[in-house]
KOLPAVO-8390 format. One line per field, with one value per residue (C-alpha): residue number from 1; residue in one letter; chain; y, x negated, z negated. Coordinates in steps of 0.25 Angstrom, whole numbers, plus 5000, padded with zeros to 4 digits. Example, Ala and Ser with C-alpha at 12.3 -4.5 7.8 and 13.67 -1.06 7.14 Angstrom:
BEGIN
n = 1, 2 .
res = a, s .
chain = A, A .
py = 4982, 4996 .
px = 4951, 4945 .
pz = 4969, 4971 .
// end
This chain:
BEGIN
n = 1, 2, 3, 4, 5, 6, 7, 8, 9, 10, 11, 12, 13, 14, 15, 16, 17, 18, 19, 20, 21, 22, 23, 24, 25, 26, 27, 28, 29, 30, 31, 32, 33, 34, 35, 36, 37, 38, 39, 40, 41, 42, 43, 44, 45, 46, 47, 48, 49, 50, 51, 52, 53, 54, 55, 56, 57, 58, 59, 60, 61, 62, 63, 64, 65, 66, 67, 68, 69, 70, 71, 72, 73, 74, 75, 76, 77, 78, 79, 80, 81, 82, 83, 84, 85, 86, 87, 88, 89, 90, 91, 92, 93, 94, 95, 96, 97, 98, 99, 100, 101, 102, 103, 104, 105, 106, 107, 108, 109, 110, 111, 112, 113, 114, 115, 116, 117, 118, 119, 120, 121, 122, 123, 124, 125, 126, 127, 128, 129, 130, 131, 132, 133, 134, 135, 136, 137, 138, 139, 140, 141, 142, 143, 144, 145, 146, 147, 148, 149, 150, 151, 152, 153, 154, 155, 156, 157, 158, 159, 160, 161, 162, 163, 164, 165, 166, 167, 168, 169, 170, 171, 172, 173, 174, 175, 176, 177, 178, 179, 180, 181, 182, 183, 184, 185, 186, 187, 188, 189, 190, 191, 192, 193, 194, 195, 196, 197, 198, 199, 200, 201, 202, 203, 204, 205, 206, 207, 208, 209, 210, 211, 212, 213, 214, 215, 216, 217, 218, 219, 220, 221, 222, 223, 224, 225, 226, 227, 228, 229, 230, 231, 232, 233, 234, 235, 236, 237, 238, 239, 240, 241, 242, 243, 244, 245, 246, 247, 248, 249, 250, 251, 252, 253, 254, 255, 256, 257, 258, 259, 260, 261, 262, 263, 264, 265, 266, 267, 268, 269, 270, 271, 272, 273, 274, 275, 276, 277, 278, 279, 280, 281, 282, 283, 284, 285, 286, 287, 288, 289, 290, 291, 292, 293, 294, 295 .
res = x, x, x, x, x, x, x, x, x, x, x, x, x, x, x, x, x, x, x, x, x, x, x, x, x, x, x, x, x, x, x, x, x, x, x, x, x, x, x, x, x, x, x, x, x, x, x, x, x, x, x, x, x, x, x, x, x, x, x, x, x, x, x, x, x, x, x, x, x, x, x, x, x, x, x, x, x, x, x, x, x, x, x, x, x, x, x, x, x, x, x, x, x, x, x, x, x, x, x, x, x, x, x, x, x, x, x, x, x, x, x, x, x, x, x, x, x, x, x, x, x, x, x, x, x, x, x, x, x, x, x, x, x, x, x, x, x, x, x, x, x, x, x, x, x, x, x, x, x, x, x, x, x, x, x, x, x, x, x, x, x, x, x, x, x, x, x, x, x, x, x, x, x, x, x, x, x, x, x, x, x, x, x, x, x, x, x, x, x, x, x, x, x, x, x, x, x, x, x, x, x, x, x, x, x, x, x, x, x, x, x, x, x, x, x, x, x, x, x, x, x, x, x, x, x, x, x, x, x, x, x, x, x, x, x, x, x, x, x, x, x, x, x, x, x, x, x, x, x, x, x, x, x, x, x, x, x, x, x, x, x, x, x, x, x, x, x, x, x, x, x, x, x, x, x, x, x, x, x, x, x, x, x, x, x, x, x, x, x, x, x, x, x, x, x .
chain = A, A, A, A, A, A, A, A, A, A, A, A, A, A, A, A, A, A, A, A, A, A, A, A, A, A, A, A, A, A, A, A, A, A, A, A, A, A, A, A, A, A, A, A, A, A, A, A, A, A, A, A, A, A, A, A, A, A, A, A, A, A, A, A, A, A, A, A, A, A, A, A, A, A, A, A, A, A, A, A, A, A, A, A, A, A, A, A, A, A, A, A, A, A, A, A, A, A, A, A, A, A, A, A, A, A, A, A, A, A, A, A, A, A, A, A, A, A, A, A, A, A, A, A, A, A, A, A, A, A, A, A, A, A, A, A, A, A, A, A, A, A, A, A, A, A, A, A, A, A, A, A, A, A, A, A, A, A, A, A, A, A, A, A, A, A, A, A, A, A, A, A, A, A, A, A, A, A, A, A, A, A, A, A, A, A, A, A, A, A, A, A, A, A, A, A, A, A, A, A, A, A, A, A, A, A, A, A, A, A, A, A, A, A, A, A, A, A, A, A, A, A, A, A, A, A, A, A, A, A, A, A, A, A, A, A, A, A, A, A, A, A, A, A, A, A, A, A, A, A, A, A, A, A, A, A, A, A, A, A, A, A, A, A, A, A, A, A, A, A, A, A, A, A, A, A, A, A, A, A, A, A, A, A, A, A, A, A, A, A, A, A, A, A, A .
py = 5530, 5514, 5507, 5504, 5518, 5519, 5510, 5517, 5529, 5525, 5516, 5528, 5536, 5525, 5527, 5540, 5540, 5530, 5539, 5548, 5542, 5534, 5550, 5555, 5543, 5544, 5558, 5555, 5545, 5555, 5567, 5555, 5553, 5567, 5570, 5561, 5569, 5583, 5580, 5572, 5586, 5594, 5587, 5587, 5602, 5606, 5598, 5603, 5616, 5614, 5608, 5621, 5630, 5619, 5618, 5635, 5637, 5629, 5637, 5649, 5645, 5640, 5653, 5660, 5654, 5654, 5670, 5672, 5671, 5675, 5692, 5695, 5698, 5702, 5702, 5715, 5723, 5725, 5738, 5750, 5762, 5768, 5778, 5792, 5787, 5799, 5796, 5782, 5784, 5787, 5800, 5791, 5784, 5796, 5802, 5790, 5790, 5804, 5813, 5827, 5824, 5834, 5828, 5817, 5821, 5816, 5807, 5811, 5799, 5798, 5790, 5791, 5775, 5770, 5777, 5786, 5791, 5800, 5806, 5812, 5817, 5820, 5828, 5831, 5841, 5842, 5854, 5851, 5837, 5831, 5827, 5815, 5813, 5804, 5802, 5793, 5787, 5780, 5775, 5765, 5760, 5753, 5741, 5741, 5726, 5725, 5712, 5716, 5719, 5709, 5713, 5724, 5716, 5710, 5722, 5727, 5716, 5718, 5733, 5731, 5721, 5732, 5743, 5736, 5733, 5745, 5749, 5738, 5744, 5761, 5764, 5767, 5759, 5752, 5743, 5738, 5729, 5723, 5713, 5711, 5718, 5709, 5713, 5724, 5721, 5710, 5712, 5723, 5724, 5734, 5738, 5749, 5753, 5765, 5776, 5786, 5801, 5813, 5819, 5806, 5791, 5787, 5775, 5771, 5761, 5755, 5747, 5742, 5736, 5728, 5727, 5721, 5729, 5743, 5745, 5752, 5758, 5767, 5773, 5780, 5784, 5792, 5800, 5806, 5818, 5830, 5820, 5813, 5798, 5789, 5782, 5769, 5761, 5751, 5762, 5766, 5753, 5750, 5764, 5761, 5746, 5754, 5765, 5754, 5746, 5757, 5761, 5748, 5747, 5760, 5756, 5744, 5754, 5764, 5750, 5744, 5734, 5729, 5715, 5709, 5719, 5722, 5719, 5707, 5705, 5691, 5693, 5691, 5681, 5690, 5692, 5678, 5681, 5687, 5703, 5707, 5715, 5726, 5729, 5734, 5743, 5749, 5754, 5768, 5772, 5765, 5775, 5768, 5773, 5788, 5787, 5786, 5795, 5807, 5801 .
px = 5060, 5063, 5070, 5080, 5083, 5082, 5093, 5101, 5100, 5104, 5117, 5122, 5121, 5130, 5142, 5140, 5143, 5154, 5161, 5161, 5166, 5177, 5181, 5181, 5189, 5200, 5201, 5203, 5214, 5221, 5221, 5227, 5239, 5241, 5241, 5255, 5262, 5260, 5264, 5277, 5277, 5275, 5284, 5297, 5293, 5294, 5308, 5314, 5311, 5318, 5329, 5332, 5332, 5341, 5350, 5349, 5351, 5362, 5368, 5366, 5373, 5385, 5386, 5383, 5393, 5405, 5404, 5404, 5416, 5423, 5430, 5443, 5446, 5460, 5463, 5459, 5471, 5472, 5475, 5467, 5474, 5488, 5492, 5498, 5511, 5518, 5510, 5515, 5528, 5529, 5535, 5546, 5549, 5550, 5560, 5568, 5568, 5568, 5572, 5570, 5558, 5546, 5534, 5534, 5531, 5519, 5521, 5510, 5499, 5486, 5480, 5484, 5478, 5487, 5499, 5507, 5523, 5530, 5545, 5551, 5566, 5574, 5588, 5595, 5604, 5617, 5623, 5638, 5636, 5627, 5615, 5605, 5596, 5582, 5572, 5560, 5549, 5537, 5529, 5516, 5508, 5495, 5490, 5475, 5470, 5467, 5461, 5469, 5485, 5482, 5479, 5485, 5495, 5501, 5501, 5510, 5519, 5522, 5524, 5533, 5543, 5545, 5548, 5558, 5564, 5565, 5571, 5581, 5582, 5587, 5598, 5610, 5607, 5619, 5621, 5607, 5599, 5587, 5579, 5565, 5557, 5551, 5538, 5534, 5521, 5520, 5534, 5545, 5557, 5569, 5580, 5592, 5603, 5613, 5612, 5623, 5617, 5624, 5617, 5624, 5623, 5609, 5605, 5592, 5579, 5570, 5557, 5545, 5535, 5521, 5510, 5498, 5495, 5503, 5518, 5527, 5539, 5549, 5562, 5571, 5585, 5594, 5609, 5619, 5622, 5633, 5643, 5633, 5634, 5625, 5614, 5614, 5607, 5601, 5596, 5587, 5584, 5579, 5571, 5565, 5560, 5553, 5546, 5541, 5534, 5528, 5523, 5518, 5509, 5504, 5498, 5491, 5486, 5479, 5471, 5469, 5480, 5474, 5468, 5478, 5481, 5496, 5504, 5514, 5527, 5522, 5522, 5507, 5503, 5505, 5519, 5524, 5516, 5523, 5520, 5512, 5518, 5509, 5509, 5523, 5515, 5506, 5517, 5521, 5536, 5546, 5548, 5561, 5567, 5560, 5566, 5580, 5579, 5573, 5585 .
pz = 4072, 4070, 4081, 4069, 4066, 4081, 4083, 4071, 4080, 4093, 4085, 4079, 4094, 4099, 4087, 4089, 4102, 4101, 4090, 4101, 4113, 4103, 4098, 4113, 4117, 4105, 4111, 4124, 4119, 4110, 4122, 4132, 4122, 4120, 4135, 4137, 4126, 4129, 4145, 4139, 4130, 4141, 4150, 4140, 4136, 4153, 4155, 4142, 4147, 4163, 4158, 4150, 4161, 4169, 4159, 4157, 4173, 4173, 4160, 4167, 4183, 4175, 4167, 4179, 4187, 4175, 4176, 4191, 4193, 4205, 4205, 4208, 4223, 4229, 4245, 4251, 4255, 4270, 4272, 4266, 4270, 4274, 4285, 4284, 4281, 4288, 4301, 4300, 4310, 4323, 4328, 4335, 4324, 4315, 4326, 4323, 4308, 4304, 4317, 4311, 4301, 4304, 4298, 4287, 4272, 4266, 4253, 4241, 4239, 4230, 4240, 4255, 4257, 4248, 4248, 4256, 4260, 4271, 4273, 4285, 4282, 4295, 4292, 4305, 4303, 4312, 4304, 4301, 4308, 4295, 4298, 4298, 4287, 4289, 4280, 4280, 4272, 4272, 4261, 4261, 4250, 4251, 4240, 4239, 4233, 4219, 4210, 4199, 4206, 4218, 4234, 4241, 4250, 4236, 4229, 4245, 4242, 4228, 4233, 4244, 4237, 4226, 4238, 4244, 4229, 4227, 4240, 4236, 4224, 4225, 4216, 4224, 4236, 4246, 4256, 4252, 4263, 4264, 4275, 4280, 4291, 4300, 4309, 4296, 4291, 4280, 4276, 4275, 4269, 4275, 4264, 4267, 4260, 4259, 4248, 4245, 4240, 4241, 4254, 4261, 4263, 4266, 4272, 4266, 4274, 4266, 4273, 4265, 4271, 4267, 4278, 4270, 4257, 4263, 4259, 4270, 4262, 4272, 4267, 4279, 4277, 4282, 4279, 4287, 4280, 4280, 4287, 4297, 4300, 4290, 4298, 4304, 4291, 4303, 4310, 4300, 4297, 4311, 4311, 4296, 4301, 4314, 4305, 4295, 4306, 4311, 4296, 4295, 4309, 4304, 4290, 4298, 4309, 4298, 4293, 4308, 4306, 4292, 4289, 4298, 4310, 4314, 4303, 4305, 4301, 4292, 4278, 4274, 4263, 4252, 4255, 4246, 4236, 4223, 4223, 4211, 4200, 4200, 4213, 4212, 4199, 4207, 4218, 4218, 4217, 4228, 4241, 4243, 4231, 4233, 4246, 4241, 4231, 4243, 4253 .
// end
């Protein structure tokens, strides 16, 4: 081989290898743009992508707390049960009220925690002399706490007030009085009046009393009959007020003295507020007019 085609050779080795080297580096150039684009790719793609589940997280607490909202609650009424009511007198005061009553009759109830009722009648009979005729009731009602009707001691209130109406309220009723009894549970309420039937004139005691969500109503009255002298109306009075108080401490004693111990005579906070109608709804049939029409 010539030197000239020797150098010819040797020439084309070189371009060839600087076709090479100029590809290579064109590549490496082109690769080095591309590197920029796909991080500033990658990089939008990843922040797209959090600021989705931001926004969706923060969707789904609002949602979550727009629907839990808050349930209705009421006050838990304080006393859960009632005692026996015809173990709710002393045998002294029943000596006093109704002298010649044996035992006390047993009113019919559906649910002895809720409701019950017991009469004693007392006729002491003196022959051609008349007699003395006593009789004696005592009614309590319990108000359980409900979301819908409002708490017990509401539904009590509501209650009491359309006990002592309706003792306010009997058809043939005289000489009608009323006054508030201090030192009674939360509040009572003692209404009397005369009534004319044809056994004799009676004198008739109303007292209703509220000690937290129980309702105390006693009806006592009492006739002279066959000629006998008509009893002192202030004397029974005195004597229905005693028999009350003792009813009262006797509800607070079968619950342990309640949520607030020994009764007092202070009206408690529910006692200014408006009664609710439904209470009155939900109350059974007045004792104070079944206990004229028994008289």
């Amino acid at each position: 081989m010539s030197e000239g085609t020797m150098q010819r050779a040797v020439k084309r080795d070189e371009h060839d290898q600087r076709e090479q080297r100029a590809r290579g580096l064109r590549r490496a150039v082109v690769c080095a743009a591309a590197v920029p684009v796909m991080l500033i790719a990658a990089g939008c793609s990843s922040d797209s992508g959090s600021g989705d589940k931001a926004a969706d997280d923060s969707s789904t607490k609002s949602s979550a707390s727009s629907s839990a909202s808050p349930s209705p609650t009421v006050q838990a009424a304080a006393y859960k049960s009632i005692p026996d009511a015809c173990k709710v007198l002393g045998k002294k005061t029943l000596e006093d009220l109704a002298p010649k009553a044996k035992s006390g009759k047993k009113g019919s109830s559906d649910d002895a925690s809720t409701r019950g009722s017991c009469s004693w009648s007392s006729l002491d009979n003196n022959g051609v002399k008349g007699s003395q005729f006593r009789w004696l009731n005592v009614s309590l009602l319990r108000f359980e706490s409900d979301v819908t009707r409002g708490s017990g001691e509401e539904l009590a209130q509501a209650y009491y007030e359309t006990q002592v109406q309706d003792a306010k309220s009997v058809s043939g009723a005289k000489s009608l009085k009323s006054e508030p009894v201090a030192g009674v549970g939360d509040q009572a309420t003692a209404v009397r009046y005369d009534l004319k039937k044809k056994e004799g004139s009676f004198k008739q005691e109303t007292v209703v009393a509220r000690v937290e969500n129980v309702v105390v109503t006693l009806d006592y009255n009492g006739a002279g009959l066959a000629g006998e002298k008509t009893p002192s109306a202030d004397t029974l009075n005195k004597l229905a007020q005693k028999a009350v108080k003792e009813v009262v401490a006797a509800v607070a004693e079968a619950n342990d003295g309640g949520s607030a111990g020994t009764p007092s005579s202070a009206p408690s906070k529910s006692a200014s507020k408006s009664p609710s109608g439904s209470a009155s709804k939900a109350a059974s049939s007045s004792p104070s007019k079944s206990a004229a029409k028994k008289s």
